[in-house]
N, C-alpha and C positions, 0 to 999 in steps of 0.2 A: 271080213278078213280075220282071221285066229290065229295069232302066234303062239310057239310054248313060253310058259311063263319063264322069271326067274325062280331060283331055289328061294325059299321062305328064308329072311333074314332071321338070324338068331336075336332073342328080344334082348332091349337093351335098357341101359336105366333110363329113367326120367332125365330130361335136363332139367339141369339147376336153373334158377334166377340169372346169374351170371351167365351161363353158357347161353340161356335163351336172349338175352340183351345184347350177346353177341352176336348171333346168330342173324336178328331183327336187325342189325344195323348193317345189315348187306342187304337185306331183302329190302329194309323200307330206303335207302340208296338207291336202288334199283326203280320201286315204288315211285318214288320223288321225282326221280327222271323221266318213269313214262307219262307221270300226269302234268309235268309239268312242261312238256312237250304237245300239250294240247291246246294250251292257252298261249304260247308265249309268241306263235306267229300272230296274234291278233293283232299287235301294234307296230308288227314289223312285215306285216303282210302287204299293207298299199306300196310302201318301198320295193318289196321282192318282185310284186307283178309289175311295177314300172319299169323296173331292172330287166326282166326279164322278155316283158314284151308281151305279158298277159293280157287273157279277156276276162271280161266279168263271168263265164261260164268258168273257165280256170279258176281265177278268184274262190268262185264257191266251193271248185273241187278239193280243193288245197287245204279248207274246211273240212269237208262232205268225207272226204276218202277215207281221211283216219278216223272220223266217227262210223262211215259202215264198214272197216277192215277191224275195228275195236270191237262193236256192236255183234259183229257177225262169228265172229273166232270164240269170245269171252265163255259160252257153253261149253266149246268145243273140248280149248282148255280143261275147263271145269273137269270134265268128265274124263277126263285124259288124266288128269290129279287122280280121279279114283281109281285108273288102271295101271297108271306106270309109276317110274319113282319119280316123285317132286323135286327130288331136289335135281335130277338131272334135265327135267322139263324146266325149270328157272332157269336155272343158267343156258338152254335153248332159246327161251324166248330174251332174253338179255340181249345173245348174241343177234339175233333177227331186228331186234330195238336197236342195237348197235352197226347193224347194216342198212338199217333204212335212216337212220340219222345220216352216217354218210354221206348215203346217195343223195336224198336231201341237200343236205348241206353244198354238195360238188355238182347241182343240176346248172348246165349248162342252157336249160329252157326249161319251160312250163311242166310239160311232159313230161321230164323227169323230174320233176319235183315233187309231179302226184304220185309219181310211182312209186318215190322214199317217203311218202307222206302214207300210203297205205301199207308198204312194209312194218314203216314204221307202227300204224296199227296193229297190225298183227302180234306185233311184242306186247303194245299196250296191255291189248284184252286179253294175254296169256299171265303179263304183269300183277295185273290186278285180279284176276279169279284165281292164280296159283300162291301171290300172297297170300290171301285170307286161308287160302286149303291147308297150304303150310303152319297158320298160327294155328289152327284147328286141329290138327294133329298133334303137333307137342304143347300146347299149354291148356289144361283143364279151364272148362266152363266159368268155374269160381274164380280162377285166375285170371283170365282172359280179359277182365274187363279195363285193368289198367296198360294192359298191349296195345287192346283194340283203341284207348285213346290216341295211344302214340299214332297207331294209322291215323287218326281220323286227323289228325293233326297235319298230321305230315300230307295226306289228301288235301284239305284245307289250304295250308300254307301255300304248297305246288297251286292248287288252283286259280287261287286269287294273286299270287303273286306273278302269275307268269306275264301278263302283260304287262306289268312294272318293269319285270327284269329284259321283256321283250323288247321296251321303250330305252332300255338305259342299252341294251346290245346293240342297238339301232346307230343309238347316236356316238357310239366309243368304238367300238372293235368292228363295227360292219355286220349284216344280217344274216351270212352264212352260219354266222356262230348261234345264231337262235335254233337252230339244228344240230351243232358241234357241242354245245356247253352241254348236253346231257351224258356226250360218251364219255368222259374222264368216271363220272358215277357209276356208268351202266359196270364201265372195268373196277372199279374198287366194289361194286357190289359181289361181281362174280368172283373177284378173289376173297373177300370175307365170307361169302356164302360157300366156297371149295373148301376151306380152309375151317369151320365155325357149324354149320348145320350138319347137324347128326340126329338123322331121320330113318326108321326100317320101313323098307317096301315090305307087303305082305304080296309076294306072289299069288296071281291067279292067271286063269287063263285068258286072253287079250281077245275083244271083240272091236271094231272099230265100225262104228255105225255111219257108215261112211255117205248112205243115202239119206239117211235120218239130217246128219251134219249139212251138206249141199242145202237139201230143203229149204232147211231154217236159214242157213246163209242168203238162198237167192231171197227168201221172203223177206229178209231182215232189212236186206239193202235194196227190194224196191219200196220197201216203209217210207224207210228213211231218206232215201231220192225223192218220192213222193213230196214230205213234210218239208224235204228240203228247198222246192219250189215251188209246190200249189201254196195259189195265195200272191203269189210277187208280180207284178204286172208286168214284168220282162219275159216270163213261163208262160203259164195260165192260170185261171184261178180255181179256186178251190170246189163251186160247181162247174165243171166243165167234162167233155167228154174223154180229156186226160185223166182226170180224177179218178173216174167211174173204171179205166181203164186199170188202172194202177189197183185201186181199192178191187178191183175185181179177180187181181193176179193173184193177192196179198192172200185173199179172203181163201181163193181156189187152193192155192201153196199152204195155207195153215190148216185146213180140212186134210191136204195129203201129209202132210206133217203127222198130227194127232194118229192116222192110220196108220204110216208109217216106225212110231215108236209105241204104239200097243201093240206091236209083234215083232218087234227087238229085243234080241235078246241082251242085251247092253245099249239103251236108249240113248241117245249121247242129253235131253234132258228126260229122265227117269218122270213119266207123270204122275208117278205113285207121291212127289213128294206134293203136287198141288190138293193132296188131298189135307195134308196138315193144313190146319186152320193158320198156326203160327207164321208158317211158309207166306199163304197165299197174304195174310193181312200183311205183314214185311213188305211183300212187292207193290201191294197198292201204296203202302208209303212210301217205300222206294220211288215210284215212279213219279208220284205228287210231289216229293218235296225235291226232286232232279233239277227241277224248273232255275230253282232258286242256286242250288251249287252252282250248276253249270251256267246256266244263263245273265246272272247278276254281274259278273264280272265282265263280261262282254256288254252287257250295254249300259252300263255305268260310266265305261269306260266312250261311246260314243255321248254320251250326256254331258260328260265333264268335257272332251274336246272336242265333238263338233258343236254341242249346246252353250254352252261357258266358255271357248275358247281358249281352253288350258292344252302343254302341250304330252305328249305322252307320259315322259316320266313324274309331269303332277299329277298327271290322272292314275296313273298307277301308287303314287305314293298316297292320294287322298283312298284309297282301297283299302290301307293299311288297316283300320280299326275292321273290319272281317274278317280280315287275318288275325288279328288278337282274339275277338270275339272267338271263334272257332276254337283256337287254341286254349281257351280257356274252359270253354263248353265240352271239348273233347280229353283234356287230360283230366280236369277235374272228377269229372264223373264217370271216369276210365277206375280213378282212384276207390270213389268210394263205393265203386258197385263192389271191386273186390275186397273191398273192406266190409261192406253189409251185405250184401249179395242181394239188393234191389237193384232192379234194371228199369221195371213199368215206369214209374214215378220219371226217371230224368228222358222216357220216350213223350212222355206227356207232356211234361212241362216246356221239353223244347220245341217242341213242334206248335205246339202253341205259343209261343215266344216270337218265332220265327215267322210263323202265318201274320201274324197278329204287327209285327215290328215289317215287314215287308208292304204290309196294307198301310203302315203308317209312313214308309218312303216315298207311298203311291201321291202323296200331297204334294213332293218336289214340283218347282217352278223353276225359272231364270231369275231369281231373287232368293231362293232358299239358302239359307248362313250353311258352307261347309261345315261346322260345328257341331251343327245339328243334325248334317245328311251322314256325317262320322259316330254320332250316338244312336243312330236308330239302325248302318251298319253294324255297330259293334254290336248291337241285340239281335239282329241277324245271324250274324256270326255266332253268336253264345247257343242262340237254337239250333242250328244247324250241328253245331259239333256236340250235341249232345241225344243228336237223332242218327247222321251215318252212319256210323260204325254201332250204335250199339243196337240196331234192326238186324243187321248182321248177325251179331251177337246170340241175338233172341233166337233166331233159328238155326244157328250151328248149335244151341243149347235141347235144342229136342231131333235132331237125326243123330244116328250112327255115324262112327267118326268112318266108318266106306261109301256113307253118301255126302261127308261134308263138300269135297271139292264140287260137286253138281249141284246144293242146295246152295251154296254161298255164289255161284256164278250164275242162279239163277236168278239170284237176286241183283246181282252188278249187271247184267244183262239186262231189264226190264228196266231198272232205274239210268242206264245210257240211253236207250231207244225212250222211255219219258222225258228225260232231256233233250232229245234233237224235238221230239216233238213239241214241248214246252218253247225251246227255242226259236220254231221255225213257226210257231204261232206269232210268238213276240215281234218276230221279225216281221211276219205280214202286218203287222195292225201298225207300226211303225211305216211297211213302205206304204198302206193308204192314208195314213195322215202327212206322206211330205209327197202326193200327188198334189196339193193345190200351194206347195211351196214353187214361187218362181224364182225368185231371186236371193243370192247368199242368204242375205240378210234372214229372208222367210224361212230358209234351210235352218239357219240355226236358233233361231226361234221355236220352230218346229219339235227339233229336238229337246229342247230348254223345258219347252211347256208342255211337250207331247211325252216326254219319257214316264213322269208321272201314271201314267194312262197303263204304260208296258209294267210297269212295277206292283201296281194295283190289282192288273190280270193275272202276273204271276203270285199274289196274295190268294185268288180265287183260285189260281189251277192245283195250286198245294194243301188248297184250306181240307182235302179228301184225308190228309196222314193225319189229322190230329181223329179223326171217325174211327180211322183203321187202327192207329197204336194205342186207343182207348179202349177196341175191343179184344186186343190180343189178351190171352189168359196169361196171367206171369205164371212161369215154369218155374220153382226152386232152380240152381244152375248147380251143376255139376263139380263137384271137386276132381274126377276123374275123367281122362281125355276121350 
């Protein structure tokens, strides 16, 4: 499909410090909301499916849906950044976040819960690849690295906080608001963002790779349906003739994929950019260290309350040192990249911090001093916010700013789809260790002694980012957008 463009905006100046801070505080509002809509049914989800009248296949969807409607768009976006204007696709995907909240939130049954729960996706993965395309655009390389904290922070925070704040909606205002408390933000984003971003489209002419797009969609979400239940003994398991079925869809869909966008002429992802070394090393860290963002906070939070007995909002407030960690890892060395303009040094150091402080949680028991499971999260956390955002970074610093929205969403893409799959590893080795739990008592034991095991795995499945951001070449970074 080919539309005519619009007319070439007339160039305009640089934004200031000021106007870009302005600007940032609609967008990472926006930001905040869709991530932190990802996390925050976890502790108010057994209540919703009670309420509601759910099965455990529901249960998963209510998960499953917003990571394959996140998972599966997140490109799409991207590449839609490099053709239309950003700043009117933001405030699109806002409004779609702010329609499947809604619905969400007003589901009178399951069914339509999943159905504002994948809407809701859809904003997500528009959210997060059209932020980064956006900070890409107005702020230079050399600059960028103290912004890019703020996301990482702000990722961060949302993350780990959702199921604290999930727990505390729960037991005060009732569970529909774990779907409502996003929309006040999504609307003060789009009015700061109308009001504050001042961005020029460069017209061209519009190609919408609309087969190329599909592809990768249907492949993305039978991946992740796949990892989402091979492995759990309620499905089937991981060799099975399910397996082999899915793995064999996957495998056929991503051969016509690659055909497909080597003769697009606007590939919705461009494979010219997997040829940069910088690109490809990003995503293998991207996807290793996913495990750990995403996954730690969800079963931490089963460790503390079904393992320990604590009830939701301690387990969400014993999180808290990740959330510090993070926000520390992430502003600090936001700061002094644009101060020295090294980036390698704080990719190494926390990935290794992080690998290294996750292997050391892997030792939790049913006797481990909160104190101590709080110091080696906050080393967690310091690793962590000193690798997201600044991988990112690395590779918006060697494309063209017309291919930033499609390299930076290809990176948020690969690092989501390593997340369910980190995740829905975690979850099997969990459910074959509480098969030979009978009774409460062995249930939460289970958890107590067996989390250890999940936490240790995920040291292993991440240990790949400290290989890949060692051997990324540091680029000087740009003073120029």
């Amino acid at each position: 499909m080919t539309a005519p463009s619009a007319p070439v905006a007339a160039a305009a100046p640089p934004m200031g410090h000021r106007e870009i801070l302005e600007a940032l505080t609609g967008i990472l509002a926006g930001f905040f909301a869709a991530m932190l809509s990802i996390n925050i049914v976890v502790t108010a989800l057994p209540v919703i499916v009670h309420h509601l009248g759910g099965d455990q296949i529901q249960y998963s969807w209510v998960l499953t849906g917003t990571l394959l409607a996140n998972a599966a768009t997140t490109p799409i976006w991207g590449k839609l950044a490099d053709l239309v204007d950003k700043k009117r696709l933001i405030q699109l995907t806002l409004l779609i976040f702010i329609a499947g909240s809604v619905v969400a939130g007003a589901a009178p049954d399951m069914n339509w819960l999943i159905a504002g729960r994948v809407i809701q996706g859809i904003g997500v993965g528009g959210l997060g690849a059209l932020s980064m395309a956006i900070m890409g655009a107005i702020i230079a390389p050399r600059e960028r690295g103290r912004y890019a904290g703020y996301m990482g922070a702000v990722m961060a925070t949302a993350t780990a906080a959702g199921p604290l704040l999930g727990g505390l909606i729960v037991d005060t205002i009732g569970w529909r608001w774990t779907f409502w408390v996003g929309v006040p933000l999504a609307v003060l984003a789009m009015v700061v963002i109308a009001k504050t971003l001042r961005i020029v489209h460069v017209g061209r002419p519009v190609h919408i790779d609309w087969w190329g797009a599909t592809v990768l969609a249907l492949a993305t979400c039978l991946l992740l349906v796949w990892v989402s239940f091979a492995g759990n003994p309620v499905y089937f398991a991981w060799l099975s003739w399910q397996s082999a079925a899915f793995l064999g869809s996957v495998v056929a869909l991503a051969v016509l994929f690659l055909w497909l966008e080597s003769r697009s002429v606007e590939p919705v992802m461009n494979l010219r950019i997997f040829r940069n070394r910088t690109t490809v090393l990003a995503i293998v860290a991207s996807v290793s260290v996913a495990v750990l963002m995403f996954s730690l906070p969800a079963y931490l939070g089963l460790y503390f309350q079904n393992g320990r007995g604590l009830e939701p909002t301690q387990s969400g407030l014993l999180t808290l040192p990740l959330i510090l960690g993070n926000l520390i890892g992430s502003v600090t060395t936001g700061q002094l990249i644009t101060r020295y303009g090294r980036w390698k040094p704080y990719l190494v150091a926390g990935s290794v911090v992080a690998v290294a402080a996750t292997a050391w949680l892997g030792l939790v028991d049913a006797t481990t001093s909160y104190w101590l499971i709080g110091t080696k999260l906050l080393l967690v956390g310091l690793g962590l916010g000193m690798v997201i955002q600044n991988v990112v970074l690395a590779v918006q610093n060697t494309v063209t700013v017309m291919e930033i929205g499609a390299s930076s969403a290809a990176v948020t893409f690969f690092r989501t789809v390593g997340g369910a799959i980190g995740n829905s590893v975690l979850g099997s080795l969990m459910a074959i260790q509480l098969l030979g739990a009978g009774t409460p008592g062995q249930v939460a034991d289970t958890y107590a002694n067996g989390s250890g095991a999940l936490f240790a795995l995920a040291a292993v499945i991440a240990l790949p980012a400290v290989f890949a951001v060692s051997a990324i070449r540091e680029v000087p970074l740009r003073r120029t957008v």
